[in-house]
C-alpha positions in Angstrom: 34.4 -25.0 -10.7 31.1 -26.0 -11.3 29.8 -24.0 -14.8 26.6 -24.5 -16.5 27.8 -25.3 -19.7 26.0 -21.8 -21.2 28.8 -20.2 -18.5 31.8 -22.4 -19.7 31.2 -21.4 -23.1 31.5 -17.9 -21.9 34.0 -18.3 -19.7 36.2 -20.1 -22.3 35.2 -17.5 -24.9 36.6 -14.4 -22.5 39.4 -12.8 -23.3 42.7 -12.3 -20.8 41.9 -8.6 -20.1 38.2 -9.3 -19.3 39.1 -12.2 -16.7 42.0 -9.3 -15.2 38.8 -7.1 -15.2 36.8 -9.9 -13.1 39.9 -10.5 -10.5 40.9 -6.9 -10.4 36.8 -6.2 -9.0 37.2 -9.2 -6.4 40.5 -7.6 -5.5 39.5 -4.8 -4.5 40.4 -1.4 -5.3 43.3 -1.4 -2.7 44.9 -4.1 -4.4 43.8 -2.7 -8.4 45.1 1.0 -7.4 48.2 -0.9 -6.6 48.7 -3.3 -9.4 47.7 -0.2 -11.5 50.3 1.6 -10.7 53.1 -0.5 -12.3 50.7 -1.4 -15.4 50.7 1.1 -18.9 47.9 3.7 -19.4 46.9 1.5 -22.7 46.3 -1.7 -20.4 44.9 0.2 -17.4 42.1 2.1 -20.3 41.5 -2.0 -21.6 41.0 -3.4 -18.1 39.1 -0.6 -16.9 36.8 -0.5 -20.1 35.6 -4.0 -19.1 35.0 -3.2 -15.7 33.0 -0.1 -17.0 31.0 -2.4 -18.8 30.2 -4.8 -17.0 26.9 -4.7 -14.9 27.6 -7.5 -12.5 29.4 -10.8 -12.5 28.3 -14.3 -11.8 28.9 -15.4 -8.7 30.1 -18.7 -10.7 32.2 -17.1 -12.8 33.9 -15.0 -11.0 35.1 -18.1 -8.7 36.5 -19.8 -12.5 38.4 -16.7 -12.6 39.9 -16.8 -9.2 40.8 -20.7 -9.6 42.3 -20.1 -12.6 44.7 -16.8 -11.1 45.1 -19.8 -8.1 46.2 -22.4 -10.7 48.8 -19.8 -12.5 50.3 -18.4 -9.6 50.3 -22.0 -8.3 52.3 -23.4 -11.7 54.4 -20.7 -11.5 55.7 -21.5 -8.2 56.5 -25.3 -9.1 58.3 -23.8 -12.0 60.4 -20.8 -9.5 61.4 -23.7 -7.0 61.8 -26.8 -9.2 
């Protein structure tokens, strides 16, 4: 991940919901209608709040938040197998 350190700040500053809102829009909305249906109406309002809001995403941060869904679903498997 190669961040300007302006964007790391950001990026380290965003909250959970905010980086779901940033994979959920590289997703797609085949693969957010989905996921949206097995989530709550108070996290699908949260989510989709940030979405609303935001006007575009950086092509470099959006690819942080993408290797960091990578790196969890990644741990996650170690710790399913191990």
């Amino acid at each position: 991940m190669n961040l300007s350190p302006a964007q790391q700040a950001y990026f380290d500053e965003m909250s959970m919901t905010q980086k779901i809102a940033i994979l959920l829009v590289q997703l797609g909305e085949d693969v957010t209608s989905a996921l949206f249906s097995k989530m709550s109406i108070q996290a699908i309002t949260e989510i989709s709040k940030h979405i609303a809001n935001s006007n575009s995403i950086e092509k470099n941060i959006g690819a942080a938040v993408l290797e960091e869904f990578y790196a969890i679903v990644q741990s996650n498997q170690y710790l399913n197998t191990g």
